[in-house]
C-alpha positions as a printed Julia matrix, in Angstrom:
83×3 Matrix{Float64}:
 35.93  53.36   75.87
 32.52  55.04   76.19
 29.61  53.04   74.79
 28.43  54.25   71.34
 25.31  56.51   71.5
 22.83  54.77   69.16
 20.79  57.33   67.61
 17.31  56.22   65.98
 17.12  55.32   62.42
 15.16  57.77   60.08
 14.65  57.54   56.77
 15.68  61.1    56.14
 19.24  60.21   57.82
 19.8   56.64   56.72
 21.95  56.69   53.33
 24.06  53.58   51.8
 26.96  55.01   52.04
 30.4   54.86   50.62
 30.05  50.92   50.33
 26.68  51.49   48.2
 28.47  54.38   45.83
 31.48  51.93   45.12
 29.34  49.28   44.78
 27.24  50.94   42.04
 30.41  52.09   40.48
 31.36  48.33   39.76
 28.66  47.54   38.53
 28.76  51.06   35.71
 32.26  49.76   35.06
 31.16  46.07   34.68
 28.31  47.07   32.56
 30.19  49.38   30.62
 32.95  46.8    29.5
 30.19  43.88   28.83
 28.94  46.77   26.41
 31.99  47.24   24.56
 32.72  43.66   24.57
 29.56  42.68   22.98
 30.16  45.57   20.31
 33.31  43.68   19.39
 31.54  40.33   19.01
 28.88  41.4    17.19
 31.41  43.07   14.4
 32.7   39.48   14.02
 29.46  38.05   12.81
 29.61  37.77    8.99
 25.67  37.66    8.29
 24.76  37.5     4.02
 23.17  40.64    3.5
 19.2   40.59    1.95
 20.52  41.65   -1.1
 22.88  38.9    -1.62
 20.89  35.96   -0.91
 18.08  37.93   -3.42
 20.99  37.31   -6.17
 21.67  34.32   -5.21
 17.96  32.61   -5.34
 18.47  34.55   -8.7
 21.3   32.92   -9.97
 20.32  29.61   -8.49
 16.82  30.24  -10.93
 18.34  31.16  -13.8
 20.77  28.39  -13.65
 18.17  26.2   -13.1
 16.43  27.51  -16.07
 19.45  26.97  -18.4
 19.15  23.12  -17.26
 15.84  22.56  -17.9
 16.2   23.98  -21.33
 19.42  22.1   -22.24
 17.77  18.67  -21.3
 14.93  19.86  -23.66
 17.1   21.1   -26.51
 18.65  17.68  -25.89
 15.39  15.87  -26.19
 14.37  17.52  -29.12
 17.6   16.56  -31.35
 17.82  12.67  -30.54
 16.05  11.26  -33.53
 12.85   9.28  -32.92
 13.58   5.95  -34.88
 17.24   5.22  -32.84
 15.3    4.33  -29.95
């Protein structure tokens, strides 16, 4: 067998190849299912909206509210002498 003729390297000439193209191709199909993966995970997450924690701290206030005026509705109709 002849010995290979090694031709200089240029850096007009010198490529990656076919092992760089299917190497980046991985990766794009890697990346690509990560992607859709992630998509699907993040549909999962049940976050409370803004809106409903606003009517929420709403509903916590006004129940609040009602308490604080029962115990002084209650205070008001014990008679003072029973003490």
């Amino acid at each position: 067998m002849p010995p290979l003729i090694a031709m200089p390297l240029n850096d007009d000439t010198v490529s990656p190849g076919l092992l760089g193209f299917a190497v980046f191709i991985a990766l794009l199909v890697a990346t690509v299912f990560l992607i859709r993966s992630m998509g699907k995970q993040m549909k999962k997450i049940n976050a409370p909206r803004e809106a409903d924690l606003k009517q929420q701290e709403w509903e916590r206030a006004q129940e609040a509210k009602a308490a604080a005026s029962a115990q002084t509705g209650a205070a008001a109709e014990k008679p003072a002498g029973d003490a």
